[in-house]
N, C-alpha and C positions, 0 to 999 in steps of 0.2 A: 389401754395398751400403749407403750413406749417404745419409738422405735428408734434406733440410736446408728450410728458408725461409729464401731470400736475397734480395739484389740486386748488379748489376754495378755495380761501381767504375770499374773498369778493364779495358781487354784491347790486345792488341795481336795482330801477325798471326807466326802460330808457323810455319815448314815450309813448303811449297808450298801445301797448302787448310786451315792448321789456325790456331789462335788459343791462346791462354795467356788465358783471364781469372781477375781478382782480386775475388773476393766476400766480399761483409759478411755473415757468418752471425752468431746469438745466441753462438755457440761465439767469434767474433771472424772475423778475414780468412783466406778462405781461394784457395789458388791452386788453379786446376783445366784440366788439357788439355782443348781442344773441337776433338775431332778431326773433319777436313774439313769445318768450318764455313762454309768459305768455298766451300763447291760449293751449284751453286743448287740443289739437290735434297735440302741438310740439315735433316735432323731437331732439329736444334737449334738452327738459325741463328734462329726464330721468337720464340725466348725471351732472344734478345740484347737487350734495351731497357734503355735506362736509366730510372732511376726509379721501377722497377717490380717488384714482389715475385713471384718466382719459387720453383718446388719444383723443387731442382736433385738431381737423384740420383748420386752418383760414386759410383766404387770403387779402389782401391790401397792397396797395405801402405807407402806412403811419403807424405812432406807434401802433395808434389803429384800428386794426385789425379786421375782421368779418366772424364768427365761421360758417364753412359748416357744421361742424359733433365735438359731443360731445358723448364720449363713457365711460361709467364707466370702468373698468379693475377690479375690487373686489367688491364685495360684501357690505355695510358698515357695520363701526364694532359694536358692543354692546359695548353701554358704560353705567354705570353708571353715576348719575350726578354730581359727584368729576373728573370723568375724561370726561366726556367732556365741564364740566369749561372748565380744563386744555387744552381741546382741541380750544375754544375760546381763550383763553389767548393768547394762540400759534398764532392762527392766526389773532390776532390783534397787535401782536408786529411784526409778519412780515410785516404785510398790515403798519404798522407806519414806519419800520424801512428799508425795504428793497425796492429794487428800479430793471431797468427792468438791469442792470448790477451786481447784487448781486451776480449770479455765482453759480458753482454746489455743494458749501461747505454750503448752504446756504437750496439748495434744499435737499442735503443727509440727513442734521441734520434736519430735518422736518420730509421727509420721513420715519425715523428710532423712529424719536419720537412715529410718530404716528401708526405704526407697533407695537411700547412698550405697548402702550398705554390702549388697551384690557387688558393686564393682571397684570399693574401696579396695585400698592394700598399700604396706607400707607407710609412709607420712601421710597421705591422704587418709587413710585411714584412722591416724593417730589426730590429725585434724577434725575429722569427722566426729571421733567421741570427745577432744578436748569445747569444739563450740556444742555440742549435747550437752555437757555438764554445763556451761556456761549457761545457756538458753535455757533448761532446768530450774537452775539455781536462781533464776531470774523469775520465772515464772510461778516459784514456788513463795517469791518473796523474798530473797537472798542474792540479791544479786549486787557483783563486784560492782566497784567505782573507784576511781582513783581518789584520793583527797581534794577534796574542792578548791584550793588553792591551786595543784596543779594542774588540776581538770580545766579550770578559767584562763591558767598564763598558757602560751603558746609558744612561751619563748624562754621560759627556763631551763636550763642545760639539762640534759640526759641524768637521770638519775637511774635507782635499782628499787623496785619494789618487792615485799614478802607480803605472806599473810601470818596476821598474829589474832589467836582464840578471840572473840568479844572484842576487835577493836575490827577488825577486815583488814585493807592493807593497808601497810604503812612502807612510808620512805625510809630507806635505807640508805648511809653513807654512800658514794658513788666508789666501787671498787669494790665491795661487799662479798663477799664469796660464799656458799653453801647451797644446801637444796632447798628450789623454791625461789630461790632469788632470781628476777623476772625484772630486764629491761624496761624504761621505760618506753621507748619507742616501742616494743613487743606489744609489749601491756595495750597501747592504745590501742594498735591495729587490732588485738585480738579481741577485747573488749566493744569497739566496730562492727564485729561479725569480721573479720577481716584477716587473708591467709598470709604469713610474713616468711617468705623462704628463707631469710637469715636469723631464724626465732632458734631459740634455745629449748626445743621441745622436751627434753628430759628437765627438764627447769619449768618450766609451765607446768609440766604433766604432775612434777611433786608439785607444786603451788595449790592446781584444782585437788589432787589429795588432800594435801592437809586442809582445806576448806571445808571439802565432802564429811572427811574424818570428824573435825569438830563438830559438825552437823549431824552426824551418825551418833554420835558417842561413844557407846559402848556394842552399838549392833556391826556386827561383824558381812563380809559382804563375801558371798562363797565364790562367786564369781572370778573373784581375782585369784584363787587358787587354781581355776582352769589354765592358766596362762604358765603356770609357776615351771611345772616339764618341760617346756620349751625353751623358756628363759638364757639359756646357755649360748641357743643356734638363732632365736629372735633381737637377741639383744633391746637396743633401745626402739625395736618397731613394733615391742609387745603394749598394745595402748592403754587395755586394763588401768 
């Protein structure tokens, strides 16, 4: 028997009453049968919430796993519907991008997200999922740097950085204009973990796009069509 702290990513419906879900453990993603979950009298159907940290106990001598006991650990949180987009978003770039070796940097940055997440709104908010994607993308093996020349100098003038497919990012002439194009001053602080209230966040926010994108390929992320209705009255605070 295997006893873990998790949360649900993903599930879908397995067999006549049963389910397949995909959990974020510290160890990384793990899949697990929940058998006859879908009868009203399961013992386990109570700890299917999303968002929410569970003590899930499986056992099998193979990858996929089969859950004795699923226990919530908190309460779920109240969200509004901007943040639990944000909280879908979240858990569709993991379910895309992370695997059952992802590891505990992977699981922290999740966890703290979705801890933020109740009382984000607005820029806080847009910050909240811009270092997600970041700490993700890191954790999964992908993560931003600037060019090592100006990562070392400390004293070269302000430039502009994008992201370009297969190379990461590169310098751009200083004046540069379009989406994506991202300060160097930004860049560093953000790249730090680090909050810059003079940041270009609709600049940023395309930059970690077209990252994620390239990363995705062709898999599309339903998530961000949640946000799309509002788009008109959220303007740049929709974070998606």
């Amino acid at each position: 028997m295997e006893t873990t702290t998790a949360f649900l990513i993903h599930r879908f419906n397995w067999r006549d009453s049963s389910a397949i879900g995909h959990f974020l453990t510290p160890a990384g993603m793990q899949s697990v049968i929940l058998k006859g979950v879908r009868r009203q009298k399961s013992r386990l159907a109570a700890g299917l919430q999303l968002f929410v940290p569970v003590r899930l106990a499986c056992f099998g001598r193979t990858a996929l796993k089969t859950a004795q006991a699923l226990e919530c650990l908190t309460s779920p949180p109240r969200l509004d519907y901007v943040q639990q987009a944000c909280g879908l978003y979240a858990n569709e770039l993991i379910h895309a991008l992370a695997n059952e070796d992802s590891g505990e940097a992977v699981f922290t940055a999740y966890a703290d997200f979705i801890s933020a997440l109740p009382d984000a709104r607005g820029e806080q908010l847009e910050w909240a999922v811009r270092h997600f994607e970041r700490q993700l993308l890191a954790g999964c093996g992908y993560a931003l740097s600037l060019p090592v020349a100006s990562a070392q100098s400390g004293k070269v003038p302000a430039s502009f950085y994008c992201y370009k497919p297969g190379l990461g990012l590169i310098s751009c002439p200083p004046g540069t204009m379009g989406p994506g194009v991202v300060s160097e001053p930004t860049l560093r602080r953000f790249l730090a973990g680090n909050t810059d209230a003079d940041a270009d966040l609709p600049a940023l926010k395309q930059l970690m796009r077209q990252c994620i994108d390239d990363l995705l390929g062709d898999k599309k992320l339903r998530s961000r069509e949640l946000l799309r209705p509002i788009l008109p009255s959220a303007g740049p605070k929709s974070a998606g």
